[in-house]
Structure formats: C-alpha cells, structure tokens
NUVOBA-149501 format. One record per residue (C-alpha): residue number from 1; y negated, z negated, x. Coordinates in pm, whole numbers. Layout:
BEGIN
[NUM; [Y; Z; X]],
...
END
This chain:
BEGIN
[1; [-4432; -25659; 11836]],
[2; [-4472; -25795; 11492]],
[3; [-4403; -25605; 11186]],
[4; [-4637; -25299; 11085]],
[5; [-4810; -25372; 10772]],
[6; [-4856; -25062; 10475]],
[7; [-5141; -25055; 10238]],
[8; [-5000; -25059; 9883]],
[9; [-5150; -24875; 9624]],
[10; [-5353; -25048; 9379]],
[11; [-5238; -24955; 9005]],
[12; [-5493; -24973; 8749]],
[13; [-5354; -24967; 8374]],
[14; [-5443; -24718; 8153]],
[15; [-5462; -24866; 7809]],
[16; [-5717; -24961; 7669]],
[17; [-6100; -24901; 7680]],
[18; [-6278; -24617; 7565]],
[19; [-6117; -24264; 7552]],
[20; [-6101; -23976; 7359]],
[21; [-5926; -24016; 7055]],
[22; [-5900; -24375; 7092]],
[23; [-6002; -24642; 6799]],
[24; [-5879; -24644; 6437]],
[25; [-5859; -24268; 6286]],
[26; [-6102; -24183; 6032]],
[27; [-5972; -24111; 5628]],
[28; [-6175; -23884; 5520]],
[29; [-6246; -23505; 5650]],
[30; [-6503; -23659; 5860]],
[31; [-6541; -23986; 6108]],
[32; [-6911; -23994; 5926]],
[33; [-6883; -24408; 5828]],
[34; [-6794; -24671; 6074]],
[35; [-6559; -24913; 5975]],
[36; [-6727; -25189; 6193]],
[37; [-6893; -25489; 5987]],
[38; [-7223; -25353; 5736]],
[39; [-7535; -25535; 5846]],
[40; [-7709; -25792; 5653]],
[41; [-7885; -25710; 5375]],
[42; [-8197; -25827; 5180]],
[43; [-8284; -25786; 4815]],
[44; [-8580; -25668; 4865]],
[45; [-8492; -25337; 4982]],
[46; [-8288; -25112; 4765]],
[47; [-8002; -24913; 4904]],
[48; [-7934; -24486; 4919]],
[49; [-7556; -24525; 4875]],
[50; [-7312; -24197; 4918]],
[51; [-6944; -24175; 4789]],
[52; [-6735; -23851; 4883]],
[53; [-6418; -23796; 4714]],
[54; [-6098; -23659; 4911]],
[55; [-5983; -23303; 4889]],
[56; [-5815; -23091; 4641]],
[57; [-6012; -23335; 4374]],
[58; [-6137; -23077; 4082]],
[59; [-6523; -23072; 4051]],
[60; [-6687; -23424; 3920]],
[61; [-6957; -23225; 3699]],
[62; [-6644; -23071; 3483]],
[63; [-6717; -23213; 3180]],
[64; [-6451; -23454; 3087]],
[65; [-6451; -23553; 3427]],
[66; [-6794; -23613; 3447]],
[67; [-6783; -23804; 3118]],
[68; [-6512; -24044; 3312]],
[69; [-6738; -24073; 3593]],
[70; [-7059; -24174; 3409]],
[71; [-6862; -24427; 3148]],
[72; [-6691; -24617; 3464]],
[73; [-7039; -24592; 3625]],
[74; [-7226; -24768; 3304]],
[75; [-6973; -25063; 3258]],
[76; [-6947; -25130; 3659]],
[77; [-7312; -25089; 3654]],
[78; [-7400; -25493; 3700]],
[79; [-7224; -25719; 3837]],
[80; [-7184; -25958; 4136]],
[81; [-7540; -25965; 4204]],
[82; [-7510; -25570; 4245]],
[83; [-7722; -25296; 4015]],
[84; [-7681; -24927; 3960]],
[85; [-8052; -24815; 3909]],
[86; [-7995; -24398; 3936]],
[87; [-7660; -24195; 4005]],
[88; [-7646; -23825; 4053]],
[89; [-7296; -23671; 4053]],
[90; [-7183; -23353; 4233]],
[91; [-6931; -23157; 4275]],
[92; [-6753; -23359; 4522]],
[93; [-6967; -23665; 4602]],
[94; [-7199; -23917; 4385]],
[95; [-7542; -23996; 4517]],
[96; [-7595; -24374; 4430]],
[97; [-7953; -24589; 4410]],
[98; [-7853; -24957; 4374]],
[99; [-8015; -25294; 4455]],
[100; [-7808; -25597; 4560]],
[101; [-7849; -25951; 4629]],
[102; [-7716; -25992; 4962]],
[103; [-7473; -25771; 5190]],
[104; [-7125; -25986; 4984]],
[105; [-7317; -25848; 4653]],
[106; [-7331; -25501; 4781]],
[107; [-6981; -25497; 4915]],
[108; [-6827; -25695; 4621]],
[109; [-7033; -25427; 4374]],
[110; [-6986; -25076; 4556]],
[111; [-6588; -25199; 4555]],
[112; [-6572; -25318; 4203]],
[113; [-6763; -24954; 4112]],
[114; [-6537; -24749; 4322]],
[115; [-6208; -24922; 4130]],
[116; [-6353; -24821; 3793]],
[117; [-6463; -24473; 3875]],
[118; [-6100; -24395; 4095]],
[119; [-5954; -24545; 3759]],
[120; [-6132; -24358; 3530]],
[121; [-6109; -24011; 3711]],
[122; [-5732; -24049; 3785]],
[123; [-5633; -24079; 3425]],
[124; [-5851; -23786; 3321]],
[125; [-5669; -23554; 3535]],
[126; [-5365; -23748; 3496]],
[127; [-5303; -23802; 3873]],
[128; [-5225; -24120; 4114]],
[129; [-5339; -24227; 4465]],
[130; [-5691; -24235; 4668]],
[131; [-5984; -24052; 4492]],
[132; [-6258; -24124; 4796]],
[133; [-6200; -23985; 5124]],
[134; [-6414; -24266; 5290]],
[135; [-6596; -24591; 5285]],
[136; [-6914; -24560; 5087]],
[137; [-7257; -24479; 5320]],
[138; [-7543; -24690; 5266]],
[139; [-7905; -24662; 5361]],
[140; [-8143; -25014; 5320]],
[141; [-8465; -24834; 5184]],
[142; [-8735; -25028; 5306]],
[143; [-9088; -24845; 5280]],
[144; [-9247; -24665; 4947]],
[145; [-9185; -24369; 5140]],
[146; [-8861; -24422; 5205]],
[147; [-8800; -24483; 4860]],
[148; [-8966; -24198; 4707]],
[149; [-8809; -23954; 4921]],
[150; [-8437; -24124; 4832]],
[151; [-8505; -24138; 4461]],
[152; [-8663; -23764; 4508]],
[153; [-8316; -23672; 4685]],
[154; [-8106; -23839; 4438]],
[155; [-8245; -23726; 4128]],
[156; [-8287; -23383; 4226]],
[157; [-7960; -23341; 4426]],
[158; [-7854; -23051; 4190]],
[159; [-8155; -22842; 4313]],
[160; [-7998; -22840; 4644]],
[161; [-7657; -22711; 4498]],
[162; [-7662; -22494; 4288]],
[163; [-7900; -22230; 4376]],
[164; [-7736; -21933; 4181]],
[165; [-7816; -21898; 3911]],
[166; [-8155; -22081; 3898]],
[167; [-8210; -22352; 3711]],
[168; [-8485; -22311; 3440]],
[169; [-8857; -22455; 3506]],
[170; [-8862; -22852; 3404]],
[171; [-8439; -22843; 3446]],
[172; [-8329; -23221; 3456]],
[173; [-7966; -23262; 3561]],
[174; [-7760; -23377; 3319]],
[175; [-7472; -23487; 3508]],
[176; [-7782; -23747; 3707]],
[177; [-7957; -24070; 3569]],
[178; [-8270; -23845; 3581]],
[179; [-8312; -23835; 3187]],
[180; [-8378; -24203; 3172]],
[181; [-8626; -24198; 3477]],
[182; [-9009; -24177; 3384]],
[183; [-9143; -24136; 3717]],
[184; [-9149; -23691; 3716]],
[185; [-9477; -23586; 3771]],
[186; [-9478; -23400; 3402]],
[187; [-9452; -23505; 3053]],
[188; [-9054; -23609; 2909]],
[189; [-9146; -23294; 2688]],
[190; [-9158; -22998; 2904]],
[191; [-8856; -23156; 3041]],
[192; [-8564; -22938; 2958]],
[193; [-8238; -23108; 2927]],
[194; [-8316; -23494; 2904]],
[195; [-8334; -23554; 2534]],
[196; [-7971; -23316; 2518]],
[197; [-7864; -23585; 2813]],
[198; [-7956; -23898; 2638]],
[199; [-7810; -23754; 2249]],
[200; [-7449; -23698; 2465]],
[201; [-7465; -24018; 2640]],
[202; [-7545; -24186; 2290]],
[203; [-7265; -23995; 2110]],
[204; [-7012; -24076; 2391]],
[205; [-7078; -24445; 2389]],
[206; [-7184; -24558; 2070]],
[207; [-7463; -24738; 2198]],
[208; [-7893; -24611; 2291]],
[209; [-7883; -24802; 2626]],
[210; [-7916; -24662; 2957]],
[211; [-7642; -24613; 3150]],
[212; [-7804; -24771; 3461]],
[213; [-7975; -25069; 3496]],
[214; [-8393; -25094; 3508]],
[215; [-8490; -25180; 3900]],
[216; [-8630; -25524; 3985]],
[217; [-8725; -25493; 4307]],
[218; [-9119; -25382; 4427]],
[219; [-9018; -25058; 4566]],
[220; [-8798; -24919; 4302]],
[221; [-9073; -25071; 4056]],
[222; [-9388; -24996; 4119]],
[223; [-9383; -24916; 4547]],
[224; [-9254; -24602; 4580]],
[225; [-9548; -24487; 4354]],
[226; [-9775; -24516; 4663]],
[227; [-9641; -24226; 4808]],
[228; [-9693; -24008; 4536]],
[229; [-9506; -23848; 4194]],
[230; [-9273; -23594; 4260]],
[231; [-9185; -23280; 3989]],
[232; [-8841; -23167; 3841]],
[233; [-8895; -22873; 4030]],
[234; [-8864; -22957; 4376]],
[235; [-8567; -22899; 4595]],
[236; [-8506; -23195; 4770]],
[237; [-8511; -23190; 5183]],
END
C-alpha cells in the first residue's frame, strides 16, 4: 500500500492589513486629521483652516498670549503664495480664513504660520517643545454659501464660547480679525469693541495696517454677499 497522505494546515500571516489599532497613531487628543496626502487645491476657493493646540497650553485669549499670537499671525500673514484674510483665536484653537495659490502654497504657508505662532507663544510663557496637538484641518470653500457661513463661524466663534456672562449687544471679539471686517449687517458704530481692537493693535505694532491681508478671490470679495449679511449678534451653528 503506498503511503497515507495528511492534509497540512494552511497558515495565513497575520500582519498586516486592516485592524484595530493598526496605522500610524494620532498626536493630538483626537485621530480628527488624516495624515494621508491634502488634495489639490485651486485659488479660487478660499480655505476654513483649524489649528488646535496640545494640552496643558494656558488659554490663547490671555492677553500677552494673545498679543504673541496675533503679532506672529500679522508678519506670517503673506507669503508663499498663501494669505491670512480673518483669524479668530480661542481658548485652545485658532479658527483660520486663508486663500492660497495652489495646495504647495497652502502647505508651505499654514507651516511657515504655525513656526511663527509655536515661536511666538513658547517664549511668552517661557516654555519648549510642540504647541499644536495636530496637523492643521482645512475646508476648500467653494459656494457663497459656503463662504458666508465659514466667515459667519469664524468671526463669531466667541459667541459659541463664552456664553456666561453674555456678551453685550453689537460685541465684536477682540481677540478675532472681526474689527477690520466691514461685512456685519450694522453700522462700525454700534459696534462695541472694534475701534478699542484696532487702537491696541495700532499701539502694539506701531503701524495702522490690518493685521490680515484684504481677500482677492470672488467669494471672499464680493460672493459670499449673495447669501446674505450676517449681524454681530448671531451665534454661529
């Protein structure tokens, strides 16, 4: 008789593929930005762009450290083909509305802004190491709607966060780029808190001009006006 033959068992190999808790670990508190390479981008449509610092990092509206913030934020505020048009800056994140060239304009920009600001913030509180807990978040904005609703959430961020106490009627942040924007749906003089803005920004850099840069494109022009003015008041969704 010949010899019996056994089945052997087949071993498959277990590394590899997709499992839990495989892939590069996220460094910030949450895996909220991929890592993977940022689509392409076209001037034309201006960007909702969202920075989040890393923990124990005392509160960006404190007003030194705010002062750091918005100074590194005016002198990165053009360059490689990259504008800052509107800021807002929170507690522990900055709301950004920027416009860039190209997708090597936007990533060349948001990094040469992130140096200045991580710079600029560490030697105000006299501390070293990472100051963002992620990769920047960015949005292509590319309808009037779109637009006005990101330059609505931007500018008006503060309404979201600090609900106690309220803010007064016509309250424009201070620590936002909302004092140089003329698009609220009431006059710059019921406004309360712009001109106060503006006088400390002037005082603080010797110089009248804006701390942002005017918009070029259509939608951050003129577009998002199709969609309708929006007031100081408004909490943003």
């Amino acid at each position: 008789m010949g010899k019996s033959r056994r089945q052997l068992a087949l071993r498959f190999r277990t590394w590899g593929g997709a499992r839990a808790g495989a892939g590069r670990p996220p460094k910030g508190r949450v895996a909220g930005v991929s890592h993977l390479r940022r689509p392409s981008h076209s001037y034309a449509h201006p960007l909702h762009i969202t920075l989040r610092v890393a923990r124990g990092i005392p509160s960006l509206r404190e007003h030194s450290v705010f002062a750091a913030v918005r100074g590194a934020l005016a002198r990165g505020k053009q360059q490689f083909g990259f504008s800052l048009v509107h800021f807002s800056v929170q507690r522990d994140h900055l709301h950004l509305i920027a416009e860039a060239n190209d997708r090597r304009a936007l990533s060349r920009g948001m990094q040469g802004l992130s140096i200045r600001v991580a710079r600029a913030v560490n030697a105000q509180l006299g501390r070293t190491g990472r100051l963002f807990g992620d990769r920047y978040h960015a949005r292509a904005l590319t309808t009037p709607r779109t637009v006005r609703l990101a330059l609505r959430y931007v500018l008006l961020n503060v309404n979201k966060h600090l609900r106690s106490p309220p803010q007064p009627a016509g309250f424009v942040d201070g620590c936002s780029s909302a004092p140089w924007f003329s698009g609220f749906g009431r006059p710059t003089e019921l406004s309360f808190g712009a001109h106060e803005a503006r006088e400390d920004w002037k005082r603080w850099s010797g110089s009248p001009e804006s701390p942002v840069v005017a918009p070029e494109s259509w939608l951050l022009r003129r577009g998002w006006r199709r969609a309708g003015a929006f007031d100081v008041d408004e909490s943003p969704g």
